[in-house]
C-alpha atoms as one frame of an Amber mdcrd trajectory, in Angstrom:
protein
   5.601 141.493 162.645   8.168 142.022 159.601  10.914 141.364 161.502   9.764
 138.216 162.557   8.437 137.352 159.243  12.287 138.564 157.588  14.265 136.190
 160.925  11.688 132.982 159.285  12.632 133.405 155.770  16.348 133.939 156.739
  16.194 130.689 158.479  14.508 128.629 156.072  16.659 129.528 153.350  19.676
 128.501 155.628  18.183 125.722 156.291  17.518 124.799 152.345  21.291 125.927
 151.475  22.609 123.474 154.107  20.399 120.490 152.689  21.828 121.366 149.352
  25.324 121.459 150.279  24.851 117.845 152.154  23.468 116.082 148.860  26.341
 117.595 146.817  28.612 116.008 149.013  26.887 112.615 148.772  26.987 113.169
 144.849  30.824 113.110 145.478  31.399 110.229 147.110  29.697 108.108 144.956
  32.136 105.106 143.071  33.580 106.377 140.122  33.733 104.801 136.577  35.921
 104.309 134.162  35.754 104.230 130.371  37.767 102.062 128.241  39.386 104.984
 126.701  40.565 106.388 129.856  41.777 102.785 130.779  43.553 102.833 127.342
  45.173 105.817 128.191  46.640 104.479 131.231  48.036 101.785 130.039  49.799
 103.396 127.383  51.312 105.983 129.780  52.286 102.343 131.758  54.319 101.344
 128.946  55.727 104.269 128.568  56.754 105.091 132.110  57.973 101.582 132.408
  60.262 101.797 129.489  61.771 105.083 130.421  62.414 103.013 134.281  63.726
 100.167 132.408  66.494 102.745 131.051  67.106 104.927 134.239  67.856 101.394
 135.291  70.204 100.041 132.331  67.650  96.820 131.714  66.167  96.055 128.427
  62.568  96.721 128.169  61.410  94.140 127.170  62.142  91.697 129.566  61.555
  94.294 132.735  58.959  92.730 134.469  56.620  93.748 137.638  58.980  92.544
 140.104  62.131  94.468 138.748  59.780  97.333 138.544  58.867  96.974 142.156
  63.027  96.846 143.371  63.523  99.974 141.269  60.746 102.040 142.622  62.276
 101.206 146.489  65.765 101.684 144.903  64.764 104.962 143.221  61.929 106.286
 145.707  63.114 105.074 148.897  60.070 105.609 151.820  60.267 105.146 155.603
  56.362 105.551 155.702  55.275 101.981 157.604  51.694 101.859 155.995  52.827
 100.268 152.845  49.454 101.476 150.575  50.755 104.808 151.460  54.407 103.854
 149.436  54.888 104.964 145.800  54.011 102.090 144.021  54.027 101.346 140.097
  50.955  98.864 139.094  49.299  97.903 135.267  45.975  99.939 135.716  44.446
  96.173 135.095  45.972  95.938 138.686  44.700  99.399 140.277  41.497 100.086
 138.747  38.375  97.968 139.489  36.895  95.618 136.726  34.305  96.927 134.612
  31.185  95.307 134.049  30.351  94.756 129.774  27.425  96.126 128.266  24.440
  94.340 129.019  22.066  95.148 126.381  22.015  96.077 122.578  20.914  98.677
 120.363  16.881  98.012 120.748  17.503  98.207 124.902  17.125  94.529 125.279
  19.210  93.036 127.994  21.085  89.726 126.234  20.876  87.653 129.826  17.690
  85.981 130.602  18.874  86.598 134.096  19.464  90.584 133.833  16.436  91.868
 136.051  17.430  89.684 139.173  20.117  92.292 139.527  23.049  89.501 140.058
  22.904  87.865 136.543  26.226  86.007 136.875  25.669  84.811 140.274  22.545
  83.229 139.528  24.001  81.792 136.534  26.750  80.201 138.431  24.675  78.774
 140.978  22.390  76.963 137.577  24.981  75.600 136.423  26.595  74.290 139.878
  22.979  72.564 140.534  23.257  71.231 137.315  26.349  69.420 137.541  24.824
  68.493 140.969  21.833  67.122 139.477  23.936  65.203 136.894  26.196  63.263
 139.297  23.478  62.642 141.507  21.938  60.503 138.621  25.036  59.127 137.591
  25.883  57.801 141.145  21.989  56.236 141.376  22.918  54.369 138.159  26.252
  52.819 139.600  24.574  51.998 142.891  21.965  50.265 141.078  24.674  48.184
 139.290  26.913  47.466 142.558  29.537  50.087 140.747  29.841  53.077 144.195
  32.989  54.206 144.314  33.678  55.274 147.888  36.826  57.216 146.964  37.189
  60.591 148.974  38.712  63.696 147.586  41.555  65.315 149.488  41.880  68.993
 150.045  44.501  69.343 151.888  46.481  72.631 150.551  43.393  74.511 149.700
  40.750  76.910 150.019  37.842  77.814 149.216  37.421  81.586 147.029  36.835
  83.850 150.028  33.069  86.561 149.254  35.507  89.248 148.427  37.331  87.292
 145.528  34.462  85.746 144.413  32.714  89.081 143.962  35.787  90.410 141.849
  35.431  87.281 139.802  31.501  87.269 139.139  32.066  91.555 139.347  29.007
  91.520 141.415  27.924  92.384 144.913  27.124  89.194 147.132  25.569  88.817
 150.889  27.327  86.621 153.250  24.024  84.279 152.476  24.599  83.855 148.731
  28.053  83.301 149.315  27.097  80.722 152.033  24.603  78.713 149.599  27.116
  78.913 146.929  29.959  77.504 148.935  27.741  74.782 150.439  26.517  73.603
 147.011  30.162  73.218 145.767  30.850  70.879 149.125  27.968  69.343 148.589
  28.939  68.362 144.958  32.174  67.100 146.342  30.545  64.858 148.456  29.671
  62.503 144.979  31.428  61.022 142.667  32.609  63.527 140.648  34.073  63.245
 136.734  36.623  65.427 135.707  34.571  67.942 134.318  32.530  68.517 137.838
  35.877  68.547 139.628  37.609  70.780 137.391  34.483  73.101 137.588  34.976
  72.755 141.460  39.062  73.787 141.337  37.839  76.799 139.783  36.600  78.222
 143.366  39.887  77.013 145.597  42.989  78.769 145.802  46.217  76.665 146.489
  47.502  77.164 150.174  50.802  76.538 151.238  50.977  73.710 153.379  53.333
  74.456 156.405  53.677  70.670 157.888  56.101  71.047 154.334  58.377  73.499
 156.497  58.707  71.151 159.488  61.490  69.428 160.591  61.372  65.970 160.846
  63.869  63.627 162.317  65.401  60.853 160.364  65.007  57.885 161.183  67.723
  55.870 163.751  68.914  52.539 164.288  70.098  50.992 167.538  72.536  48.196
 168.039  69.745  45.871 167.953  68.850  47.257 164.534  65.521  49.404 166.212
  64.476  52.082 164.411  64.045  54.949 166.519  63.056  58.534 166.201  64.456
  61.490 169.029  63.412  64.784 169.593  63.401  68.068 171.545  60.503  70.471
 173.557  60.178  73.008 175.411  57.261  74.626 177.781  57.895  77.754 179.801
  61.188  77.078 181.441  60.835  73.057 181.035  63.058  71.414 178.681  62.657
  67.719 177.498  64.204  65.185 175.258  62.183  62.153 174.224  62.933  58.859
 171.804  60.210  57.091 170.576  60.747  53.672 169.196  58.799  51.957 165.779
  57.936  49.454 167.825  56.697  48.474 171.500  53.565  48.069 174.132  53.596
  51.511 175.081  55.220  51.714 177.561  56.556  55.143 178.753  59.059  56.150
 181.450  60.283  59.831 182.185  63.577  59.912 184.038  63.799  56.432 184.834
  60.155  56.360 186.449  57.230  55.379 184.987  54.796  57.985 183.868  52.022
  57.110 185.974  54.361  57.429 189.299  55.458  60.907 187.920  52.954  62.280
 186.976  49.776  62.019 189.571  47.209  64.555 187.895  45.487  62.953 185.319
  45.101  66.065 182.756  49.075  65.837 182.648  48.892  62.044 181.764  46.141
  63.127 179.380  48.299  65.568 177.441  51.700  62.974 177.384  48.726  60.120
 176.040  46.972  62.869 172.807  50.041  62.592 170.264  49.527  59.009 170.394
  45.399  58.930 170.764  45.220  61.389 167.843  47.478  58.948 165.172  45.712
  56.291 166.919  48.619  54.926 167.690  48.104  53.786 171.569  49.848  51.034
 172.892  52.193  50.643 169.367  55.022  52.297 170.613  57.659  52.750 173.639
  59.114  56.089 174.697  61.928  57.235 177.023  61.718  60.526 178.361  64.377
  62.978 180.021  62.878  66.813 181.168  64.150  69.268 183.696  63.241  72.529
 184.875  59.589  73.779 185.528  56.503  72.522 187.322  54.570  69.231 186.538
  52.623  70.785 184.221  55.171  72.182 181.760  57.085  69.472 181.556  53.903
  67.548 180.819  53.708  70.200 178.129  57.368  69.225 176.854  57.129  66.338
 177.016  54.116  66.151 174.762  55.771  68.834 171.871  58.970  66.569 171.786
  56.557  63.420 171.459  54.669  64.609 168.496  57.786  65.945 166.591  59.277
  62.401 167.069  56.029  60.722 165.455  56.453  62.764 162.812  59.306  60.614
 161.264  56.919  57.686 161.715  53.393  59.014 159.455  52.423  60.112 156.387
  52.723  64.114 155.185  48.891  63.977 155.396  49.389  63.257 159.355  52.207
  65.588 159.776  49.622  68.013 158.405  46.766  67.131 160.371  49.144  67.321
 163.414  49.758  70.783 162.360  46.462  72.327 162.180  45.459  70.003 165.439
  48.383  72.407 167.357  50.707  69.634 168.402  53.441  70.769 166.698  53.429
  74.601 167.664  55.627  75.576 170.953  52.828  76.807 173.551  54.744  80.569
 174.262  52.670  81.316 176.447  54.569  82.549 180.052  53.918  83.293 183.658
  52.918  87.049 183.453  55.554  89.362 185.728  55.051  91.290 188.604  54.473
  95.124 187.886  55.684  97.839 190.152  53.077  99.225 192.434  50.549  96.297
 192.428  50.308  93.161 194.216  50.883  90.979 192.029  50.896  90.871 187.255
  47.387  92.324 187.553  46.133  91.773 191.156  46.177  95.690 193.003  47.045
  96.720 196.133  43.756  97.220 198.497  42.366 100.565 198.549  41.869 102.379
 201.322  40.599 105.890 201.518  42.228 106.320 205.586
């Protein structure tokens, strides 16, 4: 009976080291804080470290910025390690370590927010003062329709974005769920949907991030003239091994012919006519212009696929940026790469295996 009673205790205290040893782990992991002096500290040894680079590297100190920081470090400390977080790097701490929330209540424990025990104090503040403004323009646009005064003028935001939840939360330096991110982002869009003032639409610009607009990078034609003084745009596509050259005049019934035959005779499946017709149903632009087509190489369907590519880049020199930009993000000016798949060794076909047979 002792020795049974001795093999119990022995594995109970096991048992109560090993639950010990898992919370101090837990303990360890938890987010660590930082105090201002510690974050003064580091920035002085920034300075520091970044005058002593600026020297190694014959600048003035002064004027050595982050960027000629960055080209010394890869000049200096040259890595082949392809994870670039894994790369010596040289950052202000303001850049490295996280933001730190203020003190939120005095001496006598109060908390200064009226908002402090919902747990997201700036949040919740943010989304007051968004219904607010909301609340305002809602009366000021009841006013003007009562007075015949609407203004039906629509705000463009083309070249922006809204603040995705993870910069938001390092803005507000509060945790957010996907839904309070969701009802903030719909109030904003629903606040754009009024007639704004300046004030409301600067508040609004506060929450989108510029994006770089790519229809800027295309290509387009310029314009051409004929002998009968017809402007005229040309351009190229291509679609798997189809290549095709189309000119599109300013002005016609719309009337299209690809190598001398109308498109209708050439092209019998009515998806292909489909995709030649979209450039011009998309710009709503059916029936305003004429097009001559040349295209060789490839089935039916790619040259359809040409055809259409070379089409849309010709439009372009006839529309706005906004177009061009719309076109864009529609597709019709990206070069489908997709490719017929080839055969592998061993199988029947790209993907397609042999039969098995066990005899």
């Amino acid at each position: 009976m002792d020795l049974v009673k001795d093999r119990r205790l022995k594995a109970l205290r096991l048992k109560h080291v090993t639950v010990v040893t898992a919370k101090k782990k837990v303990a360890a992991s938890r987010h660590e804080t930082y105090t201002v002096d510690f974050i003064k500290n580091q920035i002085e040894e920034f300075n520091i470290g970044k005058r002593h680079l600026a020297n190694m590297m014959g600048e003035d100190p002064e004027t050595f910025t982050q960027e000629d920081i960055d080209k010394a470090i890869v000049y200096l400390f040259p890595s082949g390690l392809f994870e670039k977080r894994a790369r010596p790097i040289m950052k202000h701490p303001d850049l490295i370590f996280p933001k730190q929330r203020a003190i939120q209540w005095g001496e006598d424990g109060r908390p200064f927010h009226f908002l402090f025990y919902t747990g997201k104090q700036s949040y919740y503040a943010l989304m007051h003062e968004a219904y607010g403004k909301l609340l305002h323009t809602e009366n000021r646009q009841n006013q003007l329709q009562a007075k015949d005064l609407e203004n039906t003028k629509t705000k463009d935001l083309i070249g922006s974005r809204w603040l995705i939840k993870e910069e938001l939360e390092e803005m507000l330096v509060e945790k957010l769920s996907d839904q309070d991110y969701t009802q903030f982002i719909r109030l904003l869009e629903r606040l754009l949907t009024l007639q704004c003032e300046a004030a409301e639409e600067e508040f609004v610009q506060r929450f989108r991030r510029s994006v770089t607009i790519q229809s800027k990078k295309q290509l387009i034609e310029p314009l051409q003239y004929d002998e009968h003084g017809m402007a005229f745009s040309s351009s190229e596509g291509k679609r798997k091994t189809a290549k095709a050259e189309v000119v599109v005049y300013e002005h016609g019934s719309g009337k299209m012919k690809v190598n001398g035959v109308d498109y209708l005779h050439y092209f019998p499946v009515i998806q292909d006519r489909e995709q030649l017709m979209f450039p011009f149903h998309f710009l709503d632009r059916l029936g305003r212009h004429d097009v001559i087509c040349t295209v060789s190489g490839g089935g039916r369907s790619a040259q359809a696929g040409a055809i259409r590519l070379a089409t849309a880049k010709a439009l372009c020199s006839f529309i706005t940026e906004d177009e061009v930009e719309w076109m864009r993000q529609a597709g019709l000016l990206t070069t489908d790469p997709r490719i017929r798949e080839r055969k592998k060794p061993g199988q029947e076909g790209a993907r397609r295996k042999f039969t098995w047979k066990k005899r």
